[in-house]
N, C-alpha and C positions, 0 to 999 in steps of 0.2 A: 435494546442493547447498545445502540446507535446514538446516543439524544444528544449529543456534543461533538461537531464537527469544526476542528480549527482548521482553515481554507487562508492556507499561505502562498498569496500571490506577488508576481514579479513584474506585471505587466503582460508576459508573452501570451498569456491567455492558457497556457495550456492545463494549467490545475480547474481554472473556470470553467473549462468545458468539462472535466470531469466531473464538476458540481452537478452542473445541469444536467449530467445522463441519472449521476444518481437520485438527483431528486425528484424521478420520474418514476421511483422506484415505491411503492407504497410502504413498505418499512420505515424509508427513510424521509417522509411526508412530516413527519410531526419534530424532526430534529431542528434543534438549534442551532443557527451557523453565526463562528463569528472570523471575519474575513482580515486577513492582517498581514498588514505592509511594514518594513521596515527598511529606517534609512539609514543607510552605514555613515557612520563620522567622516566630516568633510575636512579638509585643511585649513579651509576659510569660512568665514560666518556668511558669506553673499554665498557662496557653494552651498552651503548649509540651507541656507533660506530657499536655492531655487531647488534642491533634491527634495527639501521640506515638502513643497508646493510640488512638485513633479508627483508626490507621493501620494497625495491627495486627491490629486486626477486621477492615477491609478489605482486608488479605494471607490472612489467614485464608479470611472467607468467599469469597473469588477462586480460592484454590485447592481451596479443600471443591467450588466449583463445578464445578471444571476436573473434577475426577475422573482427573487424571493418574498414571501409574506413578511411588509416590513417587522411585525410581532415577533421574527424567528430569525433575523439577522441583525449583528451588531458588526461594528469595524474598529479597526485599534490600528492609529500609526503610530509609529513608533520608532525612537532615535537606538545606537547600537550597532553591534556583531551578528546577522543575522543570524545565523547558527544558535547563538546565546539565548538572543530574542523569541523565535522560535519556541525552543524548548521551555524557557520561561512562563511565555504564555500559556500552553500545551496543562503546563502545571496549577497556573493560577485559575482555569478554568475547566481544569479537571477534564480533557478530553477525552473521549474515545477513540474517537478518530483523527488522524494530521495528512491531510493532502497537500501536495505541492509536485512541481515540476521538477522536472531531472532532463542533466544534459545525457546522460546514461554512460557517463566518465567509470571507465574502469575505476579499479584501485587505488592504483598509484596517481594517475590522471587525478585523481578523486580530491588526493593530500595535496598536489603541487598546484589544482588550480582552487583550493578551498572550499571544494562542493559543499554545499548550505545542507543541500538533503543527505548527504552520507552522511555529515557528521552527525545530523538528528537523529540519524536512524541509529548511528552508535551511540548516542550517550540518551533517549528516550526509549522508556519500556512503552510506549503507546503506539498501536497498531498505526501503520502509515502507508499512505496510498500514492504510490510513486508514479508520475505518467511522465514518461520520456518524449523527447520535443518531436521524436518521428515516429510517435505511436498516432494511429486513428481512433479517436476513441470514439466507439459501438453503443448501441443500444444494450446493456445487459441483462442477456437473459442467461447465458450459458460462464455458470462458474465454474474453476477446476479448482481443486483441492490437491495438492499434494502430500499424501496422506501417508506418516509414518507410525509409529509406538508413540510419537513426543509430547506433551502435555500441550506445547507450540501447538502443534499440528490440530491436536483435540479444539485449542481455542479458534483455530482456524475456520475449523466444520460448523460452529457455532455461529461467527459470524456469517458465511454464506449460507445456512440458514434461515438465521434472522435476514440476512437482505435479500433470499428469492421468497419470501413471504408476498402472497398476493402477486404473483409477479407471470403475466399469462405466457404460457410457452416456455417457462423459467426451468431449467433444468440445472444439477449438482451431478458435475462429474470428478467422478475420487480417483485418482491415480497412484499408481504403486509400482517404482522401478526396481526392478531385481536387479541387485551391483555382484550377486554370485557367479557370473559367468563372466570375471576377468577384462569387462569392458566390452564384450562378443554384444553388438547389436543388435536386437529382433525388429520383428513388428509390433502392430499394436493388437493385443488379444483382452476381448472383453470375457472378464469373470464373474462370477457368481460365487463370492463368497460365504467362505463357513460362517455360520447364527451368530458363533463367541469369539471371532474373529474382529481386531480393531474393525475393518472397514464392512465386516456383519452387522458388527455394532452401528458403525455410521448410516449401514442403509437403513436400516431397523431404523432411527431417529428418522432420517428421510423423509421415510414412508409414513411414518406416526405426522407428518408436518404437509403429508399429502404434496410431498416434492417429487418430482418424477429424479431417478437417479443412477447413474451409468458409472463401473465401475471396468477401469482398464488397467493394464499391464504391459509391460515392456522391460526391456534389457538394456544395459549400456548405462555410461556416466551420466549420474543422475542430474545434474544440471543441463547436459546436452539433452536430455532425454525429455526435461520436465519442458521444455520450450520446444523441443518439436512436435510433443503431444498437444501442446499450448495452440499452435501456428495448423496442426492439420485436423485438430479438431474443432479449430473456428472458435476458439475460446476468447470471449468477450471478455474476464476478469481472473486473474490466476492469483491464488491465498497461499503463503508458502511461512509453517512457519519459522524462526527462527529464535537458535538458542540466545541467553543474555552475553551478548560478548563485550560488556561492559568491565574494565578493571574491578575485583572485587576489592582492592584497597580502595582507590578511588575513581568512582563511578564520576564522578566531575569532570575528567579527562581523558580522551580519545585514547585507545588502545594501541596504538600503533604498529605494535606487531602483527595483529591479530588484523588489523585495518590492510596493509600490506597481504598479509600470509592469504591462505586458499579457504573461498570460502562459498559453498552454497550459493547464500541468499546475495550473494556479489557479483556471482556471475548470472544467477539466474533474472536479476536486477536490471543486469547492462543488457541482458541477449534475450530478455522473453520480448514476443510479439504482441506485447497485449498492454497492460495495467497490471503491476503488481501490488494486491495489499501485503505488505510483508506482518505479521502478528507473533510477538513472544508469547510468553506462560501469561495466565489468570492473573491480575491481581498487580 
């Protein structure tokens, strides 16, 4: 499900190291990785030539890091708007996956200091694995799902899934916050869902995949909720998905109301403890 990973680095290392955890991952043993840098337009052609060369040390030392099978990585630098760039490639190489780093900028923070990753994340449908600069990234074994009605969400289960495959000690835990009680906080209560129930359904696949799998509940705003469930259940990877909030006239340009306004996967984005893959619909 996996076999295309574009691994967008900045230097800081911190998308690099989330390579390495998951390529320890047997699912993702046989994916493609291609590593790619870009350098934003310079004033001057000497500026130009040393960011050139600065860029190439930074593809270099990325994949000296990776320690991947030279066969299954390639590199691409590249001149431009990172944001642009990014997405660009993502498309000419048919991704599945986009990692990159995050300073885990709010919102607004987000538009005024020109976050490269929010803006990906608004203008591509392709699943993308955010790791903010003061996350520790884990060994993953323990994924959370946050599991609603949503097609998102369904594609979500899919991919952790596919990536606790072969994965010893690897557990799928589904979550489900009830916003019926007015923001009233609980604890955390493990369930046993109905057969025909979305997350019956999910265990049912689980179980057919021989995943062990844990299924909890809680109260209170579901963004506070999803990241404290995230933080005290030692969750190594949290999947959340999200709808296309892409302009439907045009998807070419950043929404900005909607970038601004209240949003789930924005705050669950800045305040989870962990690695989020954020994953739209199918297709």
């Amino acid at each position: 499900m996996i076999r295309k990973i574009l691994l967008a680095v900045s230097g800081l290392g911190h998308a690099e190291e989330m390579m390495k955890t998951l390529k320890e991952m047997p699912s993702i043993l046989s994916a493609k990785v291609t590593v790619l840098h870009v350098v934003p337009p310079q004033s001057t052609a000497a500026a130009m030539t040393d960011k050139w060369e600065e860029g190439g040390k930074i593809l270099a030392n990325a994949i000296q890091s990776l320690n991947l099978d030279p066969s299954r990585v390639s590199s691409i630098l590249r001149q431009g708007d990172p944001k642009d760039v990014v997405c660009q490639v993502a498309e000419e190489m048919d991704a599945d996956l986009i990692i990159m780093g995050s300073r885990g900028l709010k919102r607004l923070q987000s538009i005024l200091a020109n976050s490269v990753s929010q803006y990906v994340f608004q203008l591509s449908s392709r699943p993308m694995l955010l790791v903010k600069d003061d996350i520790y990234v884990k060994r993953i074994k323990r994924i959370m799902v946050a599991s609603d009605n949503s097609e998102a969400s369904t594609n979500c289960l899919k991919i952790a899934l596919f990536l606790l495959q072969g994965v010893e000690g690897g557990q799928l835990i589904l979550s489900h916050i009830n916003t019926d009680l007015c923001g009233k906080l609980s604890g955390i209560t493990d369930i046993k869902p109905e057969r025909n129930s979305v997350l019956g359904n999910a265990v049912a696949e689980a179980e057919k995949q021989n995943i062990p799998v844990r299924c909890v509940t809680s109260s209170g705003k579901p963004g506070e909720e999803i990241c404290r469930l995230a933080e005290e259940l030692n969750v190594d990877l949290l999947l959340l998905g999200s709808p296309d909030r892409r302009p439907s006239i045009a998807k070419k340009f950043v929404d900005l109301d909607r970038l601004i306004g209240a949003s789930l996967s924005d705050y669950v984005r800045v305040n989870a403890p962990c690695p989020v893959l954020l994953a739209r619909t199918v297709g």
